[in-house]
C-alpha positions in Angstrom: -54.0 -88.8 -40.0 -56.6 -86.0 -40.7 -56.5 -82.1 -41.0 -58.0 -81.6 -37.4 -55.1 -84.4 -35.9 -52.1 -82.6 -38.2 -53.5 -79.2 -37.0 -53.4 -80.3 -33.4 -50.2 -81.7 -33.6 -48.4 -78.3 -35.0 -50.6 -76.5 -32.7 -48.8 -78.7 -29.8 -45.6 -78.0 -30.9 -45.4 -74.4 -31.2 -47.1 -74.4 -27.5 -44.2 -76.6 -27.0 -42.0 -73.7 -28.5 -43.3 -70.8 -27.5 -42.7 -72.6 -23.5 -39.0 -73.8 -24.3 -38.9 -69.7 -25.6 -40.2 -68.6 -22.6 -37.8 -70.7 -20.0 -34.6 -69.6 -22.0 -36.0 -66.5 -21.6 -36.0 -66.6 -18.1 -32.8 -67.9 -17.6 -31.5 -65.6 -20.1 -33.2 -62.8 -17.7 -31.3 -64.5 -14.9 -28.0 -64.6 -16.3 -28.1 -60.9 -17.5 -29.3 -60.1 -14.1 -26.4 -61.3 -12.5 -24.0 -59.8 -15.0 -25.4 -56.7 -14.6 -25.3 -56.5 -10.7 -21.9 -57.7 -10.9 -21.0 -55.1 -13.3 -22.4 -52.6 -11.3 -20.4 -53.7 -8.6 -16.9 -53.9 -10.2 -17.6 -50.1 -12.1 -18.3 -48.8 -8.8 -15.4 -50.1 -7.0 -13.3 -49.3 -10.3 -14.7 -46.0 -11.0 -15.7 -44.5 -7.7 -19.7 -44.0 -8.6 -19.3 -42.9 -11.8 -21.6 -45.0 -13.3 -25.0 -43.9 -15.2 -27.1 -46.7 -13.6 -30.2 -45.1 -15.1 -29.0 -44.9 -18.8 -28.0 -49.2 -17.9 -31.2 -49.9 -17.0 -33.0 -48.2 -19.7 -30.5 -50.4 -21.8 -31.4 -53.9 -20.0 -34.7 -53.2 -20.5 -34.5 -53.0 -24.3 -32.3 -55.8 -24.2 -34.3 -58.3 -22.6 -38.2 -57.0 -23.8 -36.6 -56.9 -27.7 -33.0 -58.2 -28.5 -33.2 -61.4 -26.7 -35.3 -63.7 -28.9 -32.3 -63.0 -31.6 -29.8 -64.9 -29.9 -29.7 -67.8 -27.3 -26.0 -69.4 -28.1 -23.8 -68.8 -24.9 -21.3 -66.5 -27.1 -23.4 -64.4 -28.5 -25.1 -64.0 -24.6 -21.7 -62.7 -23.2 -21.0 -60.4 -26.2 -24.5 -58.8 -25.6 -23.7 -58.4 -22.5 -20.4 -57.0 -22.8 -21.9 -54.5 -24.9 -24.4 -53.8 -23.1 -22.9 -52.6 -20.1 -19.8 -50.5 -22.3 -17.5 -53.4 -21.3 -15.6 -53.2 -24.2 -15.7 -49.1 -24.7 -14.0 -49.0 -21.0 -10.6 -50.4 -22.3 -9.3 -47.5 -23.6 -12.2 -44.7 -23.4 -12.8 -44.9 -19.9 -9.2 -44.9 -19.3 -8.8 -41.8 -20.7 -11.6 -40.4 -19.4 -10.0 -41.2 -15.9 -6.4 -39.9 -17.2 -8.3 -36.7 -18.0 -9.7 -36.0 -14.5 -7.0 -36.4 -12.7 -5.1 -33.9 -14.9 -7.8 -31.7 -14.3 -7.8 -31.9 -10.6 -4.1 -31.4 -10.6 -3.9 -28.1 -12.5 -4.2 -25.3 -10.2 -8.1 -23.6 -10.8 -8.8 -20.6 -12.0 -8.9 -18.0 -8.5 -10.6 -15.0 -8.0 -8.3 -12.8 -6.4 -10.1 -9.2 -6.5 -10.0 -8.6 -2.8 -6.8 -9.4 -2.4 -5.6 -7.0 -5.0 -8.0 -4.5 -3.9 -6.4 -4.6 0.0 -2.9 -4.7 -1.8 -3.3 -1.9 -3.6 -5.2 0.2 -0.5 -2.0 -0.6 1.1 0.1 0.8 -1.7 -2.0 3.4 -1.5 -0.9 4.4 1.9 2.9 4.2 1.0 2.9 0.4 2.4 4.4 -1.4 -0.8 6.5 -3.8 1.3 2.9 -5.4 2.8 1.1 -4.9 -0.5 4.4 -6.8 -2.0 4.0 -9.4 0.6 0.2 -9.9 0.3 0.6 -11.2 -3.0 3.1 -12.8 -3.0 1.8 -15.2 -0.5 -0.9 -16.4 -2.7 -0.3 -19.7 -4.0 -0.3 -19.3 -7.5 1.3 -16.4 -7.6 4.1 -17.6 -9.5 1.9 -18.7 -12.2 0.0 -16.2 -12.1 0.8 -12.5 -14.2 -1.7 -10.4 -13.4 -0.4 -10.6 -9.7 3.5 -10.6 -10.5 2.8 -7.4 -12.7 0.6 -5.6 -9.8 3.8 -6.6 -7.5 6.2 -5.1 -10.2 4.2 -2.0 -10.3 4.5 -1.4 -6.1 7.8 -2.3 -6.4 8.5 0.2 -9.1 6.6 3.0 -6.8 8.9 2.4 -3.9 11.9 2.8 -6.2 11.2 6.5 -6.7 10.2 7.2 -3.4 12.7 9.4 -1.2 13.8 9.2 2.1 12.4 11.6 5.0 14.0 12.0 8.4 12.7 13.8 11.8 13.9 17.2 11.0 12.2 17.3 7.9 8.6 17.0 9.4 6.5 19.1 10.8 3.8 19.1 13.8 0.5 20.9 13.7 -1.9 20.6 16.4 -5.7 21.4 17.4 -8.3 21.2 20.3 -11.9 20.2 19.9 -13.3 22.1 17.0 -16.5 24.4 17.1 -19.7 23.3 15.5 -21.3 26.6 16.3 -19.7 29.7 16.0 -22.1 31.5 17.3 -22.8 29.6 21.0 -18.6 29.3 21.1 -17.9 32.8 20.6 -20.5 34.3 22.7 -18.8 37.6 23.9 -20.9 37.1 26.7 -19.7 34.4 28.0 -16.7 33.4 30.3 -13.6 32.9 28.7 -14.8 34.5 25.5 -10.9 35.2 24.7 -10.0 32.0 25.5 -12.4 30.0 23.0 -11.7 32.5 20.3 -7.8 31.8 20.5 -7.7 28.4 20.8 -10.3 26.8 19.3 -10.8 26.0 15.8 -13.8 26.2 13.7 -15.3 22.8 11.6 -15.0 25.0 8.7 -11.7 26.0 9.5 -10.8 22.8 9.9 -11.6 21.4 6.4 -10.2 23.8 4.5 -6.4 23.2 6.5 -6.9 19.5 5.8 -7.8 20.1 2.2 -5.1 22.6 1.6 -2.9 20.0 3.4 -3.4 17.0 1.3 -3.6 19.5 -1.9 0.1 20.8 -1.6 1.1 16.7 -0.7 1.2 16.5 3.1 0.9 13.2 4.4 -0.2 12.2 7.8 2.4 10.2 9.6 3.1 8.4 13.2 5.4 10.4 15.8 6.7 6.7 16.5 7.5 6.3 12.2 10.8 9.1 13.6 12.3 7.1 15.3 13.4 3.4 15.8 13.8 1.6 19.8 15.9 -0.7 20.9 15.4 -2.5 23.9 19.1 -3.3 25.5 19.9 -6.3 27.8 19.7 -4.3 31.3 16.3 -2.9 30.1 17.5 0.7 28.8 16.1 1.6 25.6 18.3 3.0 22.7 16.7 5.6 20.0 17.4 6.2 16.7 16.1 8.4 14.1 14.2 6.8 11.3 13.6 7.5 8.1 10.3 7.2 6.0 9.9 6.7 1.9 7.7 8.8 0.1 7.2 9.8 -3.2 9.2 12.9 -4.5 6.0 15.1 -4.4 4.9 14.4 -0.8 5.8 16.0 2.6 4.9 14.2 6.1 3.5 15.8 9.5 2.3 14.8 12.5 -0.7 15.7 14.1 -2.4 15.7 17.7 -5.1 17.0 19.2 -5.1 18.6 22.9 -7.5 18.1 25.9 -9.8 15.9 23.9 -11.9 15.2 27.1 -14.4 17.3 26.8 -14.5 19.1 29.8 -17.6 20.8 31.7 -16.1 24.1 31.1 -17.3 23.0 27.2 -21.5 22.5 27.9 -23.3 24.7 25.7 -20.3 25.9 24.1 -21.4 24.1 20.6 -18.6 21.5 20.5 -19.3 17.9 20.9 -19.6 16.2 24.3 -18.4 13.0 24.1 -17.2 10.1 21.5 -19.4 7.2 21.2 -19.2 4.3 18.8 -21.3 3.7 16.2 -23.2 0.3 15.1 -20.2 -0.3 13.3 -17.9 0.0 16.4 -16.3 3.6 14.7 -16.1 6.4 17.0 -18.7 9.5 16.2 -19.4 12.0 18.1 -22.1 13.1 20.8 -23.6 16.5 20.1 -26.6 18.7 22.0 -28.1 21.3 19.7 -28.5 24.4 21.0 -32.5 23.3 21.4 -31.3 20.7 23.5 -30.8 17.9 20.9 -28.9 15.0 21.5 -27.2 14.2 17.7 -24.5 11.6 16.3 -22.1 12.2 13.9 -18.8 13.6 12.8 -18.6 17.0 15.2 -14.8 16.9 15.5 -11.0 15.7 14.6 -11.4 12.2 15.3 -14.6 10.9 13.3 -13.9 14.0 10.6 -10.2 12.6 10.0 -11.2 8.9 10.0 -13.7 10.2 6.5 -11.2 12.3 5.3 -8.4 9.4 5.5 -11.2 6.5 4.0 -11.5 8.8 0.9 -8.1 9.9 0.3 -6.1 6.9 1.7 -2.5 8.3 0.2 -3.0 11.2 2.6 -2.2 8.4 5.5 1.3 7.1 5.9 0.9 3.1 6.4 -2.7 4.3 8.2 -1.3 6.7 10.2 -4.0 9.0 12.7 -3.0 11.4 14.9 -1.9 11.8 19.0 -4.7 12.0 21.6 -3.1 14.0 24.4 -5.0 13.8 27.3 -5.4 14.9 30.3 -7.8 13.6 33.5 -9.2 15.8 36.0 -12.5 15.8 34.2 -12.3 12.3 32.8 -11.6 11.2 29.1 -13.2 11.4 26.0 -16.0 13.0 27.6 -16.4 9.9 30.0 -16.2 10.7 33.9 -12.8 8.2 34.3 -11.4 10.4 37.4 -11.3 9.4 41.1 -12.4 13.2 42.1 -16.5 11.8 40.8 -16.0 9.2 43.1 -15.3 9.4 46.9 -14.7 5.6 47.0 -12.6 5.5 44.0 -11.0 8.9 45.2 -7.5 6.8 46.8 -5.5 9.7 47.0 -6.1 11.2 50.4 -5.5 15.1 49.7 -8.2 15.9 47.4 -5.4 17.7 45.1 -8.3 19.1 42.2 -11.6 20.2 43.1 -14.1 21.8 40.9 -17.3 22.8 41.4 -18.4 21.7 37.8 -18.1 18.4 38.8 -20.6 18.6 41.8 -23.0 20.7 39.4 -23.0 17.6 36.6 -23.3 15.0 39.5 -26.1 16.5 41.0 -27.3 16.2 37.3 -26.6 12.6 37.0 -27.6 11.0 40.0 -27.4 7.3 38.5 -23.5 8.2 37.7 -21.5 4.7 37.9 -17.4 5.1 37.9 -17.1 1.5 36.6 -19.5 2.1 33.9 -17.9 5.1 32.5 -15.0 3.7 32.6 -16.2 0.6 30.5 -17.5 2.7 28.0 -14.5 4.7 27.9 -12.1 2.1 27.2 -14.4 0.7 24.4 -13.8 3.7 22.5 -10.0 4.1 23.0 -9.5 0.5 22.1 -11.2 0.9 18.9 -9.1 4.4 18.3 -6.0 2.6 18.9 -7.0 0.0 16.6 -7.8 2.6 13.7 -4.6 4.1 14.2 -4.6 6.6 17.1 -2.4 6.8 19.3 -2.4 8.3 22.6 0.0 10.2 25.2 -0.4 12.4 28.3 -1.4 16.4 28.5 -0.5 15.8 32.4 -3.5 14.9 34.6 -4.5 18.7 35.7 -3.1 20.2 32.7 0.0 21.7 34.1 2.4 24.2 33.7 5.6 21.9 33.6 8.3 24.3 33.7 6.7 26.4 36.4 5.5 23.6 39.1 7.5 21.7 41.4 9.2 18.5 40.9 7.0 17.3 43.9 3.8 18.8 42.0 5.0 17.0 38.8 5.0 13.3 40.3 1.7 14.0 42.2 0.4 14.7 39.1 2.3 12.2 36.8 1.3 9.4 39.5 -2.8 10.6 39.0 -2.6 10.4 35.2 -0.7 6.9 35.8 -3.5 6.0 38.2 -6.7 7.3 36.0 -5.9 7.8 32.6 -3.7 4.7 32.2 -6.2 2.3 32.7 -8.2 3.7 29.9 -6.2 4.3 27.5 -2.8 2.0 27.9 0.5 2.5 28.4 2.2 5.8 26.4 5.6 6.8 26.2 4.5 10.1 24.4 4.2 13.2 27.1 2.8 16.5 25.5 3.0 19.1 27.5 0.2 22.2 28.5 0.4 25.5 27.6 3.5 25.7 25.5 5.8 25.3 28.5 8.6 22.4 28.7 10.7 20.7 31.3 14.1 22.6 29.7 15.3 25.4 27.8 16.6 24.5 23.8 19.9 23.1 25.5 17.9 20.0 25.3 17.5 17.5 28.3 20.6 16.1 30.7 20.5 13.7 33.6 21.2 16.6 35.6 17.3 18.1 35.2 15.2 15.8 38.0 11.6 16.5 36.0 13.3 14.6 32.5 15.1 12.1 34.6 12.1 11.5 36.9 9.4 10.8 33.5 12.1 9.4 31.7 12.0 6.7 34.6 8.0 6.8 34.1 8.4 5.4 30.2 8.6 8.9 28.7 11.1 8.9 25.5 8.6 11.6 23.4 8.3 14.9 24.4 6.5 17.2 22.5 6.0 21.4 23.4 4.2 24.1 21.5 7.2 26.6 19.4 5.2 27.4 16.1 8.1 27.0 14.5 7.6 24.8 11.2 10.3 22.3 11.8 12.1 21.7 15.0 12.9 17.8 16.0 15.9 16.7 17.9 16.7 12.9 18.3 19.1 11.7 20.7 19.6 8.4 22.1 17.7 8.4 24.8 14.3 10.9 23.5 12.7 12.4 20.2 11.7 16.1 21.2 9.5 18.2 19.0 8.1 21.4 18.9 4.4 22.1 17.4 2.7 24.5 15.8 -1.0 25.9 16.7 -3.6 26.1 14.3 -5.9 27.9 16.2 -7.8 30.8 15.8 -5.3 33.4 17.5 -2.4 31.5 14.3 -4.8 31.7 11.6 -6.2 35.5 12.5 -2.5 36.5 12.4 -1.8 34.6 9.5 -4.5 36.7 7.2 -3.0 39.8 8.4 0.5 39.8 8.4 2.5 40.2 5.5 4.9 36.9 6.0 2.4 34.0 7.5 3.9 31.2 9.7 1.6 28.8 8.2 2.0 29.8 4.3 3.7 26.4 4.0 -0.1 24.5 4.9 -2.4 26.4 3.6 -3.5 30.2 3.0 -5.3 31.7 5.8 -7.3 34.0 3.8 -9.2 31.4 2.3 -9.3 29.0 5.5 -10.6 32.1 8.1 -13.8 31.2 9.1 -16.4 34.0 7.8 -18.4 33.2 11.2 -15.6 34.4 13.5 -16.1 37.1 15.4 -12.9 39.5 14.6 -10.6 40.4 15.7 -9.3 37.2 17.6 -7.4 38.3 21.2 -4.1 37.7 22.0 -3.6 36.0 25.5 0.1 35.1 24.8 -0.3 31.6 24.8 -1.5 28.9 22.7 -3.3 26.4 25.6 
């Protein structure tokens, strides 16, 4: 055989090779193929998805393009194989990989728990260590966690050294709408030019009592925090006096606020007009300018308080406000709520107020709708009550209690029910007008027909004007409490006389208004 025939023949048989290379090849392709998809299926069944398909592919490939002309017995296949896809790493690795996550998903995560603590300690804040207590502890991890258990130990510690304060140790201070403008309310020229400058207290005035107030440690409390009810089987209702905890240094008061309805007797007198809510559903107040300028903002007690109480919160017991005492024949809150706008609303036959004010403003406001201002009324005592007013009644025509009839009382209990009611809810607080009461200070019996006839209307609070700093009485059937003006006519008197009723609050002095006209008349009653 020659060259060319032997060089043929090898030439042959490496063709012969390189073919028998190439099918094992392709079955070795196969093969791995079918591992791997089988692989793929038992890691995903075994290890929920946890598999890095990418990185396996990227692994296949090398295996196939470069490792696979190295080997072609069937052992050394499988062990390729095996290695290839981690086999033999996932015998113990993997299954400590998968003891580790599941101890990680059973130990409890690390919680943010700011706001929490931040509401906890606003209610500790405001004396309210039992809910700040609570609010904690009903996290879940609270018992692993110490920066909560010490927070808790802390409020807990507070309401240790707090004291204990009954009725007869708090006082009751009172105000009507304050003045914005000195100048347009005290205009000597003007009707009832007396009047305004007794009873009426100045914005400026105003601030400097609540200042002096929460300086010497008064705190603003609920009339209803005096006194505990118990509701008996045959629907009688049992009262008890209740004590409050506060801290050694603090004293508690109530306030409330008179004839908060802005009446028409009040236009152009340079006190608000009416409340309104804000966009964020918080009452403000409706002004006019003396130019005639419609304004927003905080022109009296209700809007002023509810800043003064957001930035000093410990100056509010558990969120305590103050009492709206109301009375109707002019409407609420500077809404016209009264049957007396309103012929067709009007269901009491004998037109039993009249005033020609009211005819003057609807002659103004000839698109007046009763329903509406009653919507818009009620929208703005719900959002009081839910801030922490409360309300009660100043009787519907603002009446001398102790000198009308009892017929003249019902009439006008029965108007309040029907008109002011509605708008404001049910009350069992009854304030009465013009420092008069129902009784003399031998308290109420079952023998006076006025206390037994609103005791029957859900009356147990009954509250009269004595200026004297601390006078409650709690029996079991009322709490009865005597207030104290801080009006013009108090705080006049109080700069000039040499022992002050009000030294206790605040020194007149400093609180006087330099924009009051002076001296301020005496009319011999507080309104």
């Amino acid at each position: 055989m020659g060259e060319y025939e032997k060089e043929r023949d090898l030439r042959a048989e490496r063709r012969k090779k390189r073919r028998r290379r190439q099918r094992i090849r392709g079955i070795i392709l196969l093969i791995v193929m079918l591992l791997l998809l089988a692989a793929v299926a038992v890691f995903i069944l075994s290890n929920r998805g946890k598999l890095d398909l990418s990185g396996m592919a990227e692994s296949v490939t090398t295996f196939v393009t470069e490792d696979i002309p190295d080997f072609f017995t069937k052992g050394e296949l499988v062990g390729k194989v095996k290695d290839l896809l981690g086999m033999e790493r996932q015998t113990e690795p993997q299954t400590t990989e998968a003891v580790t996550e599941t101890e990680r998903q059973t130990e409890p995560p690390t919680e943010n728990h700011d706001a929490e603590i931040a509401q906890a300690d606003l209610l500790a804040a405001m004396y309210d260590y039992d809910g700040a207590i609570a609010l904690l502890k009903g996290i879940g991890t609270y018992s692993s966690n110490t920066e909560l258990q010490n927070r808790v130990a802390g409020y807990e510690q507070k309401k240790a050294a707090c004291v204990p304060i009954g009725p007869e140790d708090v006082t009751h201070i009172f105000y009507h709408s304050l003045v914005v403008d000195p100048a347009r309310a005290f205009d000597p020229d003007k009707d009832g030019y007396a009047g305004w400058q007794q009873w009426m207290t100045t914005v400026t005035e105003f601030d400097r009592i609540t200042q002096s107030m929460y300086d010497r440690g008064y705190v603003l409390v609920s009339i209803h925090d005096l006194i505990n009810k118990k509701q008996n089987s045959d629907g009688t209702v049992t009262i008890e006096a209740n004590q409050i905890l506060l801290p050694p240094d603090k004293k508690a008061y109530v306030m409330s606020l008179d004839d908060l309805s802005y009446y028409h007797t009040y236009d152009d007198r340079g006190v608000a007009s009416r409340l309104v809510l804000d966009e964020e559903g918080k009452p403000v107040c409706e002004y006019v300018e003396a130019d005639g300028t419609t304004v927003y903002g905080a022109y009296d007690v209700v809007p002023r308080m509810d800043a003064f109480i957001e930035e000093h919160p410990d100056a509010s017991y558990r969120g305590a406000k103050g009492i709206i005492a109301l009375t109707g024949y002019n409407g609420v809150l500077g809404y016209r709520t009264d049957g007396t706008y309103s012929p067709e609303h009007n269901t009491n036959s004998e037109v039993y107020y009249t005033d020609d004010l009211q005819q003057k403003w609807l002659d103004a406001h000839p698109d007046y709708d009763f329903e509406k201002e009653c919507e818009e009324a009620k929208k703005v005592a719900d959002a009081m009550k839910a801030d922490g007013w409360e309300f009660a009644s100043h009787t519907w025509g603002h009446k001398e209690v102790g000198d009308a009839s009892y017929e003249e009382l019902v009439r006008d209990t029965e108007r309040w029910k029907q008109y002011v009611e509605p708008i404001v809810g049910e009350t069992d607080t009854i304030i009465f007008a013009h420092g008069q009461d129902i009784a003399g200070g031998e308290g109420y019996t079952s023998d006076n027909a006025k206390y037994t006839y609103l005791k029957s209307m859900g009356f147990d609070i009954f509250c009269n004007v004595d200026s004297t700093p601390y006078q409650t009485s709690v029996t079991s059937e009322y709490l009865h409490q005597g207030r104290r003006n801080l009006d013009g006519y108090r705080i006049y008197q109080d700069a000039i006389i040499e022992n002050p009723k009000t030294a206790d609050l605040f020194d007149a002095n400093e609180v006087l208004d330099p924009d009051r006209p002076l001296p301020v008349p005496d009319l011999g009653n507080p309104g």
